[in-house]
KEMARDO-831073 format. One line per 10 residues: number of its first residue (from 0); their letters; for each residue x, y, z of C-alpha. Coordinates in steps of 0.2 Angstrom, whole numbers, plus 5000, padded with zeros to 4 digits. Layout:
N
NUM> A> X Y Z | ...;
***
This chain:
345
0> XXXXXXXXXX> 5192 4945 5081 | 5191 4960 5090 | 5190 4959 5110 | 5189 4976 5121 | 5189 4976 5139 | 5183 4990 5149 | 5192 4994 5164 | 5185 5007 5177 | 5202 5012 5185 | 5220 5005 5183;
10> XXXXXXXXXX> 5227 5006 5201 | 5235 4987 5208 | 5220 4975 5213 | 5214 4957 5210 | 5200 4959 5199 | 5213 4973 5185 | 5227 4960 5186 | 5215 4946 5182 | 5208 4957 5166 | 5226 4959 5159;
20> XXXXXXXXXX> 5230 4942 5162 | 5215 4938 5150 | 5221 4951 5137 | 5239 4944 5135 | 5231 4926 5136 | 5219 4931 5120 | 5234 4939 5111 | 5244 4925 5113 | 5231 4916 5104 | 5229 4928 5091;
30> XXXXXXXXXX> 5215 4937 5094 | 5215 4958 5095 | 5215 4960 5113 | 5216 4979 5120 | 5211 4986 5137 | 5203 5002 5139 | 5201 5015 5155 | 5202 5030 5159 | 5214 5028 5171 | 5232 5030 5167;
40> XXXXXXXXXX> 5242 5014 5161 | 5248 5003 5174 | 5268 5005 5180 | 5264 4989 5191 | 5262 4979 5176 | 5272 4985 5163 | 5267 4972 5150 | 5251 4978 5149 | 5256 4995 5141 | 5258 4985 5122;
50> XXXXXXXXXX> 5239 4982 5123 | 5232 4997 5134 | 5222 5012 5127 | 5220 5027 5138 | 5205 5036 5134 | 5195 5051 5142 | 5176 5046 5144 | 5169 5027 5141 | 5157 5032 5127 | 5155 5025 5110;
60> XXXXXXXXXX> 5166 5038 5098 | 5183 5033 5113 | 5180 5015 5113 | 5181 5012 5096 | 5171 4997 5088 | 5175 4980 5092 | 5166 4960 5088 | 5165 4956 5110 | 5168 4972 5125 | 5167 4964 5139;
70> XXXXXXXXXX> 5163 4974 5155 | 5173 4970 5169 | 5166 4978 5185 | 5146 4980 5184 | 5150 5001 5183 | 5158 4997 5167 | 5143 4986 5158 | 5132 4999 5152 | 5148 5005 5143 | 5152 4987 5135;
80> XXXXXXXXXX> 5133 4985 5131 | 5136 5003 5120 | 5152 4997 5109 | 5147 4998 5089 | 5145 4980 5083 | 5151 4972 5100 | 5142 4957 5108 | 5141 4964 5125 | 5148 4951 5140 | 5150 4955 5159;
90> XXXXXXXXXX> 5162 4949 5169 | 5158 4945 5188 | 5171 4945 5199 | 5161 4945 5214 | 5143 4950 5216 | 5142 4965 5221 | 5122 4965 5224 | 5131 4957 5242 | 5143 4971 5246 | 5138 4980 5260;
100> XXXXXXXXXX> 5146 4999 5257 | 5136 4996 5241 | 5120 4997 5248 | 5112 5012 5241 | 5117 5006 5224 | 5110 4986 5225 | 5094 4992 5216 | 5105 5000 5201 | 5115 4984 5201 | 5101 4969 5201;
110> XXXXXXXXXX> 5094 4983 5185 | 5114 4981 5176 | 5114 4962 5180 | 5096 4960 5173 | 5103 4966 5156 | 5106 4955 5142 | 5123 4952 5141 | 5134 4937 5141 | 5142 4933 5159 | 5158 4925 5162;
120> XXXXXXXXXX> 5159 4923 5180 | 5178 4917 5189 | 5169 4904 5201 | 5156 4891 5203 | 5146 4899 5215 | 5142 4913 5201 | 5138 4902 5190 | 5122 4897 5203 | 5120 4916 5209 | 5118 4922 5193;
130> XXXXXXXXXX> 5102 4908 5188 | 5096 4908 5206 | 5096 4929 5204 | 5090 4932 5187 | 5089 4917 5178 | 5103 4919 5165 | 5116 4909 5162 | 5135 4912 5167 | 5151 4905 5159 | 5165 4899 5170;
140> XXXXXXXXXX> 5182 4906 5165 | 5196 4899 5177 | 5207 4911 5186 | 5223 4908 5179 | 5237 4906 5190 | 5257 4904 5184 | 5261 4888 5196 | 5278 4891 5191 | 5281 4909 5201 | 5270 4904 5213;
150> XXXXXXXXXX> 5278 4887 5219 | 5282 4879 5237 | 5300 4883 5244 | 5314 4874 5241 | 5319 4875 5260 | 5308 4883 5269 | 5312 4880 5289 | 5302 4888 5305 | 5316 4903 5310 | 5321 4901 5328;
160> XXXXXXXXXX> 5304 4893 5331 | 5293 4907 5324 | 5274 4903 5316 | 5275 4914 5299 | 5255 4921 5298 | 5249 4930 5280 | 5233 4938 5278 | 5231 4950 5263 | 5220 4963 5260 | 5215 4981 5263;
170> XXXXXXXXXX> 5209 4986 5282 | 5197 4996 5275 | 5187 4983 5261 | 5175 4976 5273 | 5174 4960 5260 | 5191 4956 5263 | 5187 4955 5282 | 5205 4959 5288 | 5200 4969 5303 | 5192 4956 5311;
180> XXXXXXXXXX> 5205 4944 5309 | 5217 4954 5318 | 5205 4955 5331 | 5201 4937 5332 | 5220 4934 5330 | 5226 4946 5343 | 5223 4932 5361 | 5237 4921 5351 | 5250 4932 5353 | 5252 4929 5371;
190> XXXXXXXXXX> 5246 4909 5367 | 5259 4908 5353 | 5277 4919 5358 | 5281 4912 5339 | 5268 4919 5332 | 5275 4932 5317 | 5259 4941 5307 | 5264 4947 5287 | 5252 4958 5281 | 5250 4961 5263;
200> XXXXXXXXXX> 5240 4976 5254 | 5239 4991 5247 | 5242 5004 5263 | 5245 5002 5279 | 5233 5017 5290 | 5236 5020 5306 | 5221 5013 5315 | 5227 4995 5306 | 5245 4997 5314 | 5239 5002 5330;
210> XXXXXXXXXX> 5229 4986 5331 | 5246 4978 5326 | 5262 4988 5328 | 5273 4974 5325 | 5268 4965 5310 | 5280 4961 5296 | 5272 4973 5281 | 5272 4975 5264 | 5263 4990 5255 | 5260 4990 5237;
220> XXXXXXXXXX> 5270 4977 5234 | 5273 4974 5213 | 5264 4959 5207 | 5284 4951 5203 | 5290 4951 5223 | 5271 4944 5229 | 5278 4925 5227 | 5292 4928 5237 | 5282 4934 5252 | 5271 4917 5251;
230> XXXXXXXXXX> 5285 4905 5251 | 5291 4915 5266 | 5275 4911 5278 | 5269 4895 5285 | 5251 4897 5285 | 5240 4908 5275 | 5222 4914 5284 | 5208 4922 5271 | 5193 4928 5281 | 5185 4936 5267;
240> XXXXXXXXXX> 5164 4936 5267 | 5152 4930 5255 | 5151 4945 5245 | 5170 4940 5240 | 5171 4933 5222 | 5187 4921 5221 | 5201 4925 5233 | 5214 4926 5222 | 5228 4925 5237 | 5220 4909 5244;
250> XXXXXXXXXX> 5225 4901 5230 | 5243 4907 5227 | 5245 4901 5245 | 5239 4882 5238 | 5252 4885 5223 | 5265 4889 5238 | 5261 4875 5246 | 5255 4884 5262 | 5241 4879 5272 | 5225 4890 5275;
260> XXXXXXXXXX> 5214 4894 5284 | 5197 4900 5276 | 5183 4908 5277 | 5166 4896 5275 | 5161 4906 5260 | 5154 4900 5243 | 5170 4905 5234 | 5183 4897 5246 | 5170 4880 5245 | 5172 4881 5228;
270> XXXXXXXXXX> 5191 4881 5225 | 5193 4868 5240 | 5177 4857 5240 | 5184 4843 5248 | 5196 4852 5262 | 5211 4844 5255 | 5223 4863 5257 | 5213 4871 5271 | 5203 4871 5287 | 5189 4881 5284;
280> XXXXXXXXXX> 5179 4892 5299 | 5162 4904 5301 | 5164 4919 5295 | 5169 4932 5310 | 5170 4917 5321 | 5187 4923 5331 | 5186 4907 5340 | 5183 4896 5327 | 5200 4904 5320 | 5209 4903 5334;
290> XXXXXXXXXX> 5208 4885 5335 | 5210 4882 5318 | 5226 4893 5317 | 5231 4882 5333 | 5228 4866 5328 | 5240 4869 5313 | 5253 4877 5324 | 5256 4860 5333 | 5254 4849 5318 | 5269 4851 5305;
300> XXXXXXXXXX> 5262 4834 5297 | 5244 4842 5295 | 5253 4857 5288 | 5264 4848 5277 | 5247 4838 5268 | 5237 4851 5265 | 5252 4861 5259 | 5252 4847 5246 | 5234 4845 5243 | 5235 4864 5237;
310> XXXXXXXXXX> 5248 4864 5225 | 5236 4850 5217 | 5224 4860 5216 | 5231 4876 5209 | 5238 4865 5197 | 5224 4863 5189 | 5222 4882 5185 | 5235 4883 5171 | 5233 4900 5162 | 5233 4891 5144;
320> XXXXXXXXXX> 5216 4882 5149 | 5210 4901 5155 | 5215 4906 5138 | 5205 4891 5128 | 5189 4893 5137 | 5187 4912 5133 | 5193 4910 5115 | 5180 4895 5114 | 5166 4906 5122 | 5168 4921 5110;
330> XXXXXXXXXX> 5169 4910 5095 | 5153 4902 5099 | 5145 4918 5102 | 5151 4927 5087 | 5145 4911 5075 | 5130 4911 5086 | 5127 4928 5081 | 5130 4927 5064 | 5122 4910 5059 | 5137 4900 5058;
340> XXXXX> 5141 4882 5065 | 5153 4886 5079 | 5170 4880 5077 | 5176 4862 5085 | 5156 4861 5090;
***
């Protein structure tokens, strides 16, 4: 079997690390996994080279033919949908019919959704947005996660009385909401001496350090150092809206055993349905946050469970299982296709 996903760029971000994590999973099930973009290969993830193609345009004669292409940011669709003798499949990260910069381009990406391809979505929320929305049906791959790197701290102690904050993200995705955070964030430093923010992204522009001067940052950090960083805080905040698809750092905080603070978003409600790892609040409620982020200041104990009720979640996002489901998913469609019962079914 033949699998080709079709990457739009290469640069470090959730949704590419999530693509080469379900290339290695496929080859380490056998299957003849290869990613394809135009960007440049990837230095931040270095074991992606053995299975990345570099090519000039995303047409037919530079993709090459294949038995499943899989688009993997709705841009990249039509290109999948093209591949000689490929069932074509879509892979949504996060709707981006909801992203507001994208405005101008909602009516071309309902038309791309609309298409007859196969979905695999990362989140039970997608699965209803895609059947409410266009009527089709989605596939649930589960984000894999390697519980083992990203593990609680085998001492982690509050320094000199300081109250370690993380928020990830770019200032400048609105979806990630970062901006707004600070500023809802920003009446605690007075309240709370301890308070210590830990920013994690891509950049750093001015306008975000000027909002705080002070904050521990790391900029482009490699994939390998990120579980460090989490073991190092004592409370992760996401304040991502609804356009976000997963929320990939929420969960490596759960795996860390660190407590969040989250958004009230279909994605967050999803991976913590029963508020057993977090405290969740309106999105760009600055007050609502501010209480939340109090209340698990004061409270090591409440800390401490929902520090555990995380790691038990993320548990249960073993890359093997990611692996499985997608393998089980393009053998059924490729038997489907072909007129042939599909395997263990």
């Amino acid at each position: 079997m033949k699998v080709l996903y079709v990457l739009s760029g290469t640069t470090l971000s959730g949704g590419v690390r999530v693509v080469y994590a379900h290339a290695a999973l496929l080859r380490g099930l056998g299957v003849d996994a290869e990613v394809v973009s135009t960007g440049p290969p990837s230095d931040w993830a270095p074991e992606s080279h053995s299975f990345f193609r570099r090519v000039r345009a995303l047409v037919p004669e530079e993709l090459g033919r294949a038995d499943v292409a899989v688009g993997t940011l709705v841009t990249t669709v039509p290109a999948a949908a093209a591949v000689p003798g490929a069932i074509p499949y879509h892979l949504c990260q996060g709707y981006e019919g909801l992203y507001e910069p994208a405005r101008a381009r909602w009516p071309e990406i309902e038309a791309i959704y609309a298409l007859p391809t196969r979905k695999l979505v990362v989140s039970p929320h997608l699965v209803e947005l895609i059947a409410d929305r266009f009527g089709q049906r989605a596939r649930l791959i589960p984000q894999p996660l390697d519980t083992g790197l990203f593990r609680p701290s085998a001492a982690r102690t509050q320094d000199g009385g300081s109250f370690r904050v993380l928020l990830a993200g770019q200032w400048e995705v609105p979806v990630k909401g970062v901006r707004w955070a600070l500023e809802a964030l920003g009446p605690l430093r007075a309240e709370l001496p301890g308070l210590r923010l830990v920013r994690l992204s891509q950049d750093a522009p001015r306008e975000e350090i000027e909002a705080w001067p002070d904050a521990e940052r790391h900029v482009a950090v490699v994939p390998a150092r990120v579980p460090e960083i989490f073991r190092g805080v004592d409370l992760f905040v996401g304040p991502s809206s609804e356009a976000e698809g997963f929320g990939l750092p929420a969960l490596e905080a759960m795996a860390s055993e660190v407590p969040c603070v989250l958004t009230d978003i279909g994605a967050h409600r999803c991976m913590d349905p029963g508020l057993h790892a977090s405290i969740r609040v309106p999105d760009r409620d600055g007050e609502a946050l501010r209480t939340a982020v109090r209340a698990l200041a004061s409270d090591a104990a409440l800390r401490a469970r929902l520090g555990r009720g995380g790691r038990e979640i993320a548990l249960k996002y073993a890359p093997k299982r990611t692996g499985e489901e997608l393998l089980d998913e393009f053998r059924s469609a490729l038997s489907e296709r072909d007129g042939r019962p599909s395997p263990g079914r």
